[in-house]
N, C-alpha and C positions, 0 to 999 in steps of 0.2 A: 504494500500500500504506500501510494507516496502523497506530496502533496504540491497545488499551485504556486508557484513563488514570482510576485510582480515586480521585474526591472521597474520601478519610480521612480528613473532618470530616464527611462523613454519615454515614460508617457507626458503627452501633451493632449489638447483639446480635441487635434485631431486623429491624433493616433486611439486613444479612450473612442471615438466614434465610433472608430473603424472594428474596434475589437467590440465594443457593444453591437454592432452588425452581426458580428460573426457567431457569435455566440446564442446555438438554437433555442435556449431554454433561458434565455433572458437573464441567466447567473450576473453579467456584469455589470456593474450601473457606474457612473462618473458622477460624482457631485462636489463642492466644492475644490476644486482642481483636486483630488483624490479619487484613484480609481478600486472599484472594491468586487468582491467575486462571492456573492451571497452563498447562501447551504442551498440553492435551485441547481448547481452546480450538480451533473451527473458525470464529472470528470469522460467526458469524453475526448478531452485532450484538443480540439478544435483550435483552440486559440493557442494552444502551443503550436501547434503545426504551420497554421498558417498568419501568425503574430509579431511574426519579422524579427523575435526574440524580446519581444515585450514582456512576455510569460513562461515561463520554463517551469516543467516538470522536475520535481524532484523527489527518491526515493527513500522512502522511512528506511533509518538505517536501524534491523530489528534485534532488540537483545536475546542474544541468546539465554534459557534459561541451563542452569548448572543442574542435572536432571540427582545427579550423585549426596545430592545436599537434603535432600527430599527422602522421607525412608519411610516404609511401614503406610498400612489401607486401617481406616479409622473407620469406625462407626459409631452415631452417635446414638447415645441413649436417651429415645424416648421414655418416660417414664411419670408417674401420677404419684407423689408420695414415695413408698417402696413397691410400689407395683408397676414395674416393666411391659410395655406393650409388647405384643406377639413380634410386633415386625423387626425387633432389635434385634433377638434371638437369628432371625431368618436371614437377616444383615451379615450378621456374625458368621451365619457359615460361608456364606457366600465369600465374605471377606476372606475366610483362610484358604477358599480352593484359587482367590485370585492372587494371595501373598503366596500359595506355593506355586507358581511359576518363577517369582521375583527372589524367593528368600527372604520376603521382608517379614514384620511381625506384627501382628494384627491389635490394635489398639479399642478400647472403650472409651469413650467421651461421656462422664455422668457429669450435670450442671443442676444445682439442686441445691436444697437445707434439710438437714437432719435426716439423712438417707436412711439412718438403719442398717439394717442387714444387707437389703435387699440388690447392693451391688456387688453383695459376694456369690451372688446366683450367677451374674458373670462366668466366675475365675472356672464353671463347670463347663464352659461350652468352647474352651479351647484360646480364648483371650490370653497375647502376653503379660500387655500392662492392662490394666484399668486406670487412667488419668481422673479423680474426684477433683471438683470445687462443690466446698460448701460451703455457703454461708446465707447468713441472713436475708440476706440486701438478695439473694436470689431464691426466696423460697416461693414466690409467686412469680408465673413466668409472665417478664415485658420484655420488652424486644431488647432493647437498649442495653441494660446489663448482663441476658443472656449472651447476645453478638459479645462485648468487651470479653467475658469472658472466651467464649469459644476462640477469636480471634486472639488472645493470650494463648491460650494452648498451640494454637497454628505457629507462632511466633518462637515457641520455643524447642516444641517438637516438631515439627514442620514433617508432619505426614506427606504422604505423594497423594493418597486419595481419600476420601472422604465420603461416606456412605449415610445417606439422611432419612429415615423411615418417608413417607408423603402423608404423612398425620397432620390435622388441623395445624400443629406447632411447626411440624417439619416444614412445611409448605409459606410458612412464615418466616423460620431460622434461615432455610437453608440460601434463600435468592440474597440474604442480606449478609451473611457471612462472606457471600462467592464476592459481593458487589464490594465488600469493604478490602477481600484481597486482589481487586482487579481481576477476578477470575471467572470462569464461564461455568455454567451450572447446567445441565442438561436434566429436567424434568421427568417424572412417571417412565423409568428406564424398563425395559421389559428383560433383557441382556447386556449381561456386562462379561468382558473377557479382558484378560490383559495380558499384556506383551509384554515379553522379554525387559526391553527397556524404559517399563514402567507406563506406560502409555496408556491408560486404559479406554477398551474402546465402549462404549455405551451406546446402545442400540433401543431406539424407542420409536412404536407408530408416526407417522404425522401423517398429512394432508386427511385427517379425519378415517385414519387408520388403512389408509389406501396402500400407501408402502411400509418401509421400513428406514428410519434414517440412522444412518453409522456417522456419531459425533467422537470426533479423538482432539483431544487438547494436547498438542504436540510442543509446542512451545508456552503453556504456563503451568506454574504449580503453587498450590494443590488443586486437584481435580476434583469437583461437586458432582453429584447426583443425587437423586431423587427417588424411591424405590416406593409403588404400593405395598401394601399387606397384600398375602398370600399368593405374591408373584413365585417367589422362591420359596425354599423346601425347610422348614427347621429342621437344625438337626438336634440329635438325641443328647441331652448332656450327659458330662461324663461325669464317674462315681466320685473320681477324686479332682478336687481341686488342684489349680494350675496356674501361674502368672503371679502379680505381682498387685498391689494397690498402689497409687502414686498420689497424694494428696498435692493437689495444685493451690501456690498463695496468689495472689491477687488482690491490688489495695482496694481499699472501699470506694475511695474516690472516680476509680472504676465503673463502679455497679451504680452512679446516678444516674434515673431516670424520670422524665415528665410525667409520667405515670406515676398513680397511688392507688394500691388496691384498696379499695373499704370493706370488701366483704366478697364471698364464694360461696358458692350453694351447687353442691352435686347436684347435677344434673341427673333427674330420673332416668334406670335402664331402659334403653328402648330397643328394638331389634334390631338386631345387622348380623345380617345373609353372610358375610365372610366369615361369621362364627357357626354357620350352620353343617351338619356333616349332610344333610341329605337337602335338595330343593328342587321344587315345583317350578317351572320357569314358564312365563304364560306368554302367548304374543299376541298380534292380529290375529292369528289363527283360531285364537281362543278367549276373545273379549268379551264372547256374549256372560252377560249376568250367571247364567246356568251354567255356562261352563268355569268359569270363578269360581265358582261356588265348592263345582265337581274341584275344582286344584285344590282349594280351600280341605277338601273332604280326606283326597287323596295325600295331602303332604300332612295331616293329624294321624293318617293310617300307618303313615312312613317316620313320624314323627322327626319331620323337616319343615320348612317354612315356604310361603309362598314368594317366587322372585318376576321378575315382569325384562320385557323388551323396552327399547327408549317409545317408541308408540303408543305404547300406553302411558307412561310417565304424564308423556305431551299432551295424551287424550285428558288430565286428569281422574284417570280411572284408579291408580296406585301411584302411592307418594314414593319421591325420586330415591328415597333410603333401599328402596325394593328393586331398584335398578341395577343389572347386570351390565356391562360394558365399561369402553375407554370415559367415557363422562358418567358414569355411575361407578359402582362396587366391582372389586374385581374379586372373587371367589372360586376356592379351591375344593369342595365338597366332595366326599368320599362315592356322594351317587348323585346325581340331576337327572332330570328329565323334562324334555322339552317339550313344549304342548303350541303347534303353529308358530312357531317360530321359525324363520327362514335362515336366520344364522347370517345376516350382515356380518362384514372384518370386525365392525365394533362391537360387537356384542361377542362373536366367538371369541376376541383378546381379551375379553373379561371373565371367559370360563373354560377357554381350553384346553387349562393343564388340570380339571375334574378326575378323579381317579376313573369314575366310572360315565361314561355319559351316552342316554337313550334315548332319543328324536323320534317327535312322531308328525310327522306333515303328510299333507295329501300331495307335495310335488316333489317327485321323486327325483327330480335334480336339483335340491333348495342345497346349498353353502352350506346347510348343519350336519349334514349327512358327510360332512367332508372330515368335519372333528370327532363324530360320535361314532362310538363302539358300538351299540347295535342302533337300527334303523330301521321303521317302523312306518312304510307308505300308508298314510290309511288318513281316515276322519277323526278329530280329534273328540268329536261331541260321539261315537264310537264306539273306540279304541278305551277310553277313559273308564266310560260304566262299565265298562266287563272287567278292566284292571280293577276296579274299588272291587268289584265283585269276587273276585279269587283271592285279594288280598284279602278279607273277610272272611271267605272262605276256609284260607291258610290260618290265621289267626283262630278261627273258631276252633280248628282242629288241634292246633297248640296245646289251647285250652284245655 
């Protein structure tokens, strides 16, 4: 990338004329004998080429980063109190299959007050260090002294990568940690790998899950990302503890923030599909009221939850918590079942890696039949009442 640089010993009234002419997108304007080249500017180079040397290109000379200075894949810990969100654990493994290509050592990020125990659940899942800040000034989370802190850790241990759950908080931490080190953050990653020389490559949907984009930050470090729940796999902890705890200091003068909390009220449980082992998943195929109903029946039989296609969401027929997909929940359930659903990119990258998964459409070439283990041509209004039917059946027989 380079940038415009204006000889202002050639320009004169007329020569400013000449290159405001030339210039298709009106970038340059003259006004008081100053000539100036606004952000309309699409660097097409025009007025260099043909500007008699009025304007010359010049190229950003770029620094190199020192890749060897940089060590060890972080993950930060989400966490509520001493209770740990699922997605940290799921971080963590992924972290050591990507530090064992490198040799590096896989790190903990807890930021928090009066932890408790509950970052010695850590040291079981194969964690070097665990890095702790605790203190006061961060027992309610604001933006402000959480970043100082995080950005102190970056500072002293300077991780290469950096692994951020996509939690209410994560989704907030993470764009403003990346922005405070001048670094790029790549969002809701669905794959991550990494190279040799530390590179990591982060792979996530876009154009509304049409492709696939491969973002590699080759020249800055640390490296951001962004990871759902139940993209990746947890793994099992191990029996015996491992690693180390590193209580990090930090002055308080640090931890001031515009913010004042006055008060916190837990928030009533409410559902969420990525905690469910078995779900109902309904689409257009299966909006009508009776067949609701029938999913309703059949996911209490199965003793799993009802989930919906973005169609519905939009129809207001089920609230978006119940949404499957790239803009809704992403879930990993031990069994699904699809009931008219067609299996859009977006909706399958929200439940493809299902242990088990059973589609039932009447078009025998629908996109869901592409991800699911068995498949089921048929009507969904059906197919449904004979499955309640047997599954009642089976159950009675239990009995």
């Amino acid at each position: 990338m380079g940038n415009l640089k204006i000889n202002h010993n050639m320009i004169n009234a007329e020569k400013a004329a000449e290159l405001t002419k030339l210039c298709p997108f009106g970038a340059i304007s003259y006004e008081n004998g100053k000539l100036d080249i606004s952000s309309a500017c699409k660097m097409c180079k025009m007025c260099v080429k043909k500007g008699g040397g009025a304007i010359d290109y010049v190229e950003e000379e770029e620094v190199s980063v020192d890749k060897s200075l940089w060590r060890g894949v972080c993950v930060y810990v989400d966490h509520y109190g001493d209770k740990i969100h699922r997605v940290t654990y799921e971080l963590i493994g992924k972290a050591r299959e990507l530090a064992s290509v490198t040799g590096h050592p896989v790190y903990a990020l807890v930021i928090g007050s009066d932890l408790g125990d509950g970052i010695n659940k850590l040291l079981h899942y194969g964690v070097d260090k665990v890095f702790v800040y605790d203190s006061a000034e961060l027992s309610d989370f604001r933006i402000e002294p959480y970043t100082a802190a995080f950005h102190d850790f970056i500072e002293k241990v300077k991780p290469s990568s950096i692994l951020v759950g996509a939690t209410n908080l994560g989704r907030q931490l993470a764009p403003r940690i990346a922005a405070r080190c001048r670094a790029g953050l790549t969002a809701d990653c669905t794959v991550l790998e990494m190279k040799e020389n530390t590179d990591l490559v982060q792979i996530r949907p876009a154009f509304g899950g049409n492709i696939m984009a491969q973002i590699i930050s080759t020249n800055t470090r640390p490296q951001f990302c962004t990871v759902r729940y139940k993209v990746f796999t947890e793994p099992k902890p191990n029996a015996e503890a491992s690693g180390e705890i590193v209580k990090m200091e930090i002055s308080d003068d640090k931890l001031t923030s515009a913010i004042k909390v006055l008060s916190g009220v837990d928030k009533p449980k409410d559902i969420d599909i990525s905690e469910s082992d078995v779900i109902v998943a309904v689409g257009r195929g299966a909006q009508s009221e009776t067949m609701r109903a029938m999913a309703a029946e059949l996911a209490e039989l199965l003793g799993g939850v009802v989930a919906c296609s973005r169609p519905l969401v939009e129809g207001n027929i089920y609230d978006a918590k119940h949404q499957i997909g790239l803009s809704g929940r992403t879930v990993k359930p031990k069994f699904i079942i699809t009931l008219g659903i067609s299996g859009a990119v977006q909706f399958a990258a929200g439940m493809k890696s299902s242990d088990c998964i059973v589609a039932v459409n009447t078009d025998k070439n629908a996109p869901i039949f592409d991800v699911a283990h068995y498949a089921i041509v048929g009507d969904v209004n059906e197919i449904v009442p004979k499955l309640i039917e047997k599954i009642k059946e089976a159950q009675a027989d239990v009995q």
